[in-house]
N, C-alpha and C positions, 0 to 999 in steps of 0.2 A: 732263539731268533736266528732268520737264515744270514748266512753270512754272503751268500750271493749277492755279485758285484749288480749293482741295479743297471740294466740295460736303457737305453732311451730311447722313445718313440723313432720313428721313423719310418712313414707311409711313401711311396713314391708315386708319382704324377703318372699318368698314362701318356704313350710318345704322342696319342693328337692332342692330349691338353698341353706338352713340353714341346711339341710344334707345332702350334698354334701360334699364329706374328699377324698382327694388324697394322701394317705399316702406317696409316694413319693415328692409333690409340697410340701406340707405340712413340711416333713422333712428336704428338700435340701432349702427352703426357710428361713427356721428356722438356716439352717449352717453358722457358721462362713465360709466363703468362702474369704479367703485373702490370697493368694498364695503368695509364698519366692519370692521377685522382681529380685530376682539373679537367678532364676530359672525358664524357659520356663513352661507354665502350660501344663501339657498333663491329659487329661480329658479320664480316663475312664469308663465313666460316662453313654455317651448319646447312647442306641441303636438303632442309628441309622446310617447306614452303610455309608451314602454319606457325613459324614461331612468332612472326611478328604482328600476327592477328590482319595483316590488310588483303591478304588471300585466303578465302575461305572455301568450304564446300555450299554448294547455291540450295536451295529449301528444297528442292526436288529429291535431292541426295540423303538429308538432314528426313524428311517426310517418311522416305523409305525405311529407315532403318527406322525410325520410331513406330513406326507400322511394324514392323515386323516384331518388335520386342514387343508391344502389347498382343498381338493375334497366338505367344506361347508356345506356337508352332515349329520353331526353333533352336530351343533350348537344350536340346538333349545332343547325343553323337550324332554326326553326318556321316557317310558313308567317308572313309579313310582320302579317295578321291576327291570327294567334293559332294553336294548335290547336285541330281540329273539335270533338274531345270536351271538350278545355275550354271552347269557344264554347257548345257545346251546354248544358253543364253550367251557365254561367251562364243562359242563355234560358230553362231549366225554372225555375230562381229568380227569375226577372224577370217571365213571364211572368203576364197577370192574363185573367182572364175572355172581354173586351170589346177588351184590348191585347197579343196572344198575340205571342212573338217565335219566330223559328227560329234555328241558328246563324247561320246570312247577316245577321240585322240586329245584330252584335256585333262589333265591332271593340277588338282587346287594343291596350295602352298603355302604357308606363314612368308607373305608378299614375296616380293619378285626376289629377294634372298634367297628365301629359300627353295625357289623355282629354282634357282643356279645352282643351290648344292645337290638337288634334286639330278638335273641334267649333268653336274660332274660328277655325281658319284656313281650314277647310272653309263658311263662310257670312258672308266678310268680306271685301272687296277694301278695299285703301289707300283714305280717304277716307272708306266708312262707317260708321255710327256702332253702336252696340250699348248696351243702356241693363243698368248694374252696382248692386248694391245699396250703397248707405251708413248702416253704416257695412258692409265688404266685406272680403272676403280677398285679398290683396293680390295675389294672382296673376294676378287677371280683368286688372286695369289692367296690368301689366306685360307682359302678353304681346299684348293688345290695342295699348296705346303703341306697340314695338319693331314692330308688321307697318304700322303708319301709322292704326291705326283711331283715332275719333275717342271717346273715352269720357265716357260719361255716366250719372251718377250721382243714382241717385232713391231716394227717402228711406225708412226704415224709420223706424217711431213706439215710441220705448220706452215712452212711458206706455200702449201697446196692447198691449205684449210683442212689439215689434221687428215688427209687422204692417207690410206692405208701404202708404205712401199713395199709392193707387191712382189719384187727380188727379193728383200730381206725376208720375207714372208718366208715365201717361196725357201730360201737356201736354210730356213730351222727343221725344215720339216725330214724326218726318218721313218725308221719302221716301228719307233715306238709313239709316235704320235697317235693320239686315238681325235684330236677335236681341235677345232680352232675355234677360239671365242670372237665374236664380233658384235663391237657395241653401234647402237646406231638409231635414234640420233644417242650423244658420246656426251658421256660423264668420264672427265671433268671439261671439257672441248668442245662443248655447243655444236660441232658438225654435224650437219644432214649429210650423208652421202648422196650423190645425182644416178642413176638410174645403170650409167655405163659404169661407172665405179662399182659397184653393189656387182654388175654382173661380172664383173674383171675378179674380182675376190670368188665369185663361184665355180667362174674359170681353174680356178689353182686348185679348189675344193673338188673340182669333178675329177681332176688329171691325177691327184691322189688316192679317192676314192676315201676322203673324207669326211666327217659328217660337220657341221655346223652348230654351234647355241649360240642361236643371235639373242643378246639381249635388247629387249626393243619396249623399256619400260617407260621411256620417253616418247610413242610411239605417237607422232602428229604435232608433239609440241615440236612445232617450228614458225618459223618467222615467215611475211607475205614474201616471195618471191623465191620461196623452195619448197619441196614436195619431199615427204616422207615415203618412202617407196617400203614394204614390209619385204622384208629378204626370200621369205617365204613362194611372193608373188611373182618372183621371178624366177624360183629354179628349177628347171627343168628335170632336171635327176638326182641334186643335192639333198641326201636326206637333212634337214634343219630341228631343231627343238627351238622351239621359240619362249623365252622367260620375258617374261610381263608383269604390271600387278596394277594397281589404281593408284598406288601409293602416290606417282608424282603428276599425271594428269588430271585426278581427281583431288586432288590438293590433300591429301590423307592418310598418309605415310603410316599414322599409327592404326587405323583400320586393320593392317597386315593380312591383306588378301592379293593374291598373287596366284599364275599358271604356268604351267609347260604345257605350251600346243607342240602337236607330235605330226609334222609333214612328213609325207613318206611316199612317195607316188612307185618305186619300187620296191614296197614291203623288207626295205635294208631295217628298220626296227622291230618287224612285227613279230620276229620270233621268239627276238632276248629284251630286247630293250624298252619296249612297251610291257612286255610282262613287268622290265623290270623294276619300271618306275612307280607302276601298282607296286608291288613290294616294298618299294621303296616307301611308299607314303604310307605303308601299313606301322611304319614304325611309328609315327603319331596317327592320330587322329583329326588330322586336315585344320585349316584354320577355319576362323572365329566363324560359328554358326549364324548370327544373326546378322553380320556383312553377307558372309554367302545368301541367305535367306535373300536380303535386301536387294541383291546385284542386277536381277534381272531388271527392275525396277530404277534403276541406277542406267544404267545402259541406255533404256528407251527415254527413260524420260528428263533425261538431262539434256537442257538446250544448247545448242551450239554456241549462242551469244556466252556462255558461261567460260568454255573452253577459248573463246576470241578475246574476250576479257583479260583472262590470263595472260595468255601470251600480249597482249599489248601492254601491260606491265611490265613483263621480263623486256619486251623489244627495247622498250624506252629508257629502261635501267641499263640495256647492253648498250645503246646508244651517247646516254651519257657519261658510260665507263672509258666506251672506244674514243669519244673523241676529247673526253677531258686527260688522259693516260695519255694520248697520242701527243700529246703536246710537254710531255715529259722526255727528256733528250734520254733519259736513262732506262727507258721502260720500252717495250714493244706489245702493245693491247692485240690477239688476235680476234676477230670479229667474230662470235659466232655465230651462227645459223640456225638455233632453238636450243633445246632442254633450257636449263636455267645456268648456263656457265658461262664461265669465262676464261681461258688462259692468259695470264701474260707475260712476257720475256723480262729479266732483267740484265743490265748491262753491269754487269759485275766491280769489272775494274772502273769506272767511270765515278764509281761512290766510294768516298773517303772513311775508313772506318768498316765498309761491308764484308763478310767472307764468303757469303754463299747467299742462296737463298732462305736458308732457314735462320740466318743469323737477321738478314732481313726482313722474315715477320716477326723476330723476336723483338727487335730493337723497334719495329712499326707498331707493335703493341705501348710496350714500354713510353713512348716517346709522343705518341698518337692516340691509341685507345681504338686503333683499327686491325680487326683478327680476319689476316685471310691464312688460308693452308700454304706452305711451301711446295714450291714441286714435286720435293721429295716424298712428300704423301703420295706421288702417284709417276712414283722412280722417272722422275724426270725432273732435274735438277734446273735451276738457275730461271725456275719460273715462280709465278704463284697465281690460285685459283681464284676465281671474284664469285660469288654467288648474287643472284640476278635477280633476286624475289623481295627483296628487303623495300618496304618504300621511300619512293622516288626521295623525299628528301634527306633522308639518311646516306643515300648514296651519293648523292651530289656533297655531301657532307665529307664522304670517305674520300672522296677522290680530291677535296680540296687538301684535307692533314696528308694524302699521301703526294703528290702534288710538296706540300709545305716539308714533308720527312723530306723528298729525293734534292730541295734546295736544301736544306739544312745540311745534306751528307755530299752534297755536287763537290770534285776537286774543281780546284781552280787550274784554269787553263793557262799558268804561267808556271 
């Protein structure tokens, strides 16, 4: 019998699976999450629009896809890209004046994720840098971190309504920056950018000779009295990748169908980067065939009253967030202007008992039974997120216990 000392296993991780960090998983994992038993937990937490069953997709959306799963036509691999007619079918939607697409500049995606890993792994080698918004959705850093890029974060101004500062912007940038991410309308921020703003940020991208991934998967949810301008429609020489997907204007998150439109009106893509991004998708095999089947069908025939709907939901949830919070001395609600969000401030020292923000949705859970994210899910400290889809009574619910948490925890002013 050998008398060899027995050895023990030991596999090691790969550096993108051991740098791999979801600042949100990581966070909300790490929370005490133990909700008041005398109190219904209302989560506004998750964005994602169907959890609560009172947002739906309308039968036009529902009609298509059940059309396409009986016609069989479907079923099998789709070109690694996409299908033509469903490429096509998005490039007539995309398409603007000044910035025409054809199918060839559309590239399909396991949803607007992974249209953004797509457009950073395609303009990013280990080492350089990409400048991401703060406060930011938490998936730019994460999939940026894991391929070795170097992340950097420039600032949004909420006393402007989350406006890009375009000096801080401006003084990250080197010679190893290859891309600057721009979200718009902005998860977690509800901002629309206005039309001069959009071109001021293109402004910095032309003087660089920059390229752009606007995420713009929020693209039209917004509120009556602001305009969704597509980043695309405005730049004159900016090459842009544009990530998109259905996911949050067609209420549909788990669909996971998603794009990268490829702008290029000076052929800065067409040598490497369009190759590259075919390549790129060559490693799977494109998302779910019978959404794609469906889309074109999705696109024409879904009413606008569907899409107005919506948002007059989210408006009235943002409405009674901003003015029921505003009347909290310790809270500052910033207003948004579409997607489905909400920022708001907390006055830290003002609360007896509070350390931070993240101690503050701990003890909001615990005490209330109401889950919003800390700022720090989205490296902006001393706020937290409201999600804006939940219905109307639920939330007029949450803002009364959170309302009842900031008296429970108010110092006294003696």
């Amino acid at each position: 019998m050998s008398t060899a000392k027995r050895r023990r296993w030991h596999i090691p991780a790969s550096v993108t699976a051991t740098t791999t960090f979801n600042p949100i998983r990581s966070i909300v994992d790490r929370m005490k999450i133990t909700p008041n038993p005398e109190k219904q937990m209302i989560a506004l937490s998750i964005g994602d629009p169907s959890v609560f069953g009172n947002l739906t997709p309308c039968d036009e959306m529902v009609e298509a896809v059940v059309k396409c799963a009986k016609e069989f036509k479907h079923n099998g691999y789709a070109p690694s890209t996409g299908y033509v007619e469903t490429r096509k079918a998005i490039a007539v939607e995309h398409s603007y004046p000044f910035s025409p697409l054809t199918y060839k500049d559309v590239v399909l995606a396991c949803g607007c994720s992974g249209a953004l890993e797509l457009a950073l792994d395609v303009l990013l080698n280990p080492g350089d840098n990409v400048l991401l918004p703060k406060p930011g959705f938490s998936i730019y850093q994460t999939l940026s971190i894991s391929r070795g890029h170097e992340v950097r974060h420039y600032n949004l101004m909420p006393d402007r309504s989350w406006e890009v500062d375009l000096d801080h912007l401006e003084s990250l940038i080197d010679d190893r920056t290859k891309a600057i991410v721009v979200n718009n309308p902005s998860n977690p921020c509800g901002s629309v950018y206005s039309k001069e703003h959009l071109e001021a940020i293109l402004e910095v991208a032309e003087r660089y000779m920059l390229p752009i991934i606007s995420d713009e998967v929020y693209e039209y949810a917004v509120f009556p009295g602001h305009k969704f301008y597509p980043l695309a429609q405005l730049s004159e020489n900016v090459p842009i990748l544009t990530c998109g997907g259905i996911s949050k204007r067609y209420l549909v998150p788990g669909w996971r169908l998603g794009w990268v439109l490829i702008y290029d009106k000076n052929q800065a893509f067409e040598s490497e980067v369009k190759p590259g991004l075919i390549a790129l998708s060559q490693q799977i095999l494109g998302p779910n065939t019978l959404v794609q089947g469906a889309l074109p069908a999705i696109l024409a025939n879904t009413p606008s009253s569907f899409f107005e709907n919506t948002m007059q939901v989210i408006q009235k949830n943002a409405e009674i967030c901003y003015e029921a919070l505003l009347r909290i001395p310790e809270l500052k609600p910033i207003m948004p202007c579409g997607a489905m969000y909400m920022m708001v401030g907390i006055d830290i020292p003002k609360l007896d008992g509070i350390l931070d923000d993240l101690d503050f949705t701990e003890k909001l859970i615990s005490e209330q039974s109401v889950f919003c994210l800390p700022g720090k899910c989205f490296q902006y400290p001393n706020f937290f997120r409201i999600v804006l889809t939940v219905p109307e009574a639920m939330t007029e619910m949450a803002c009364k216990r959170i309302n009842e948490f900031c008296k429970n925890h108010r110092k006294s002013d003696s």
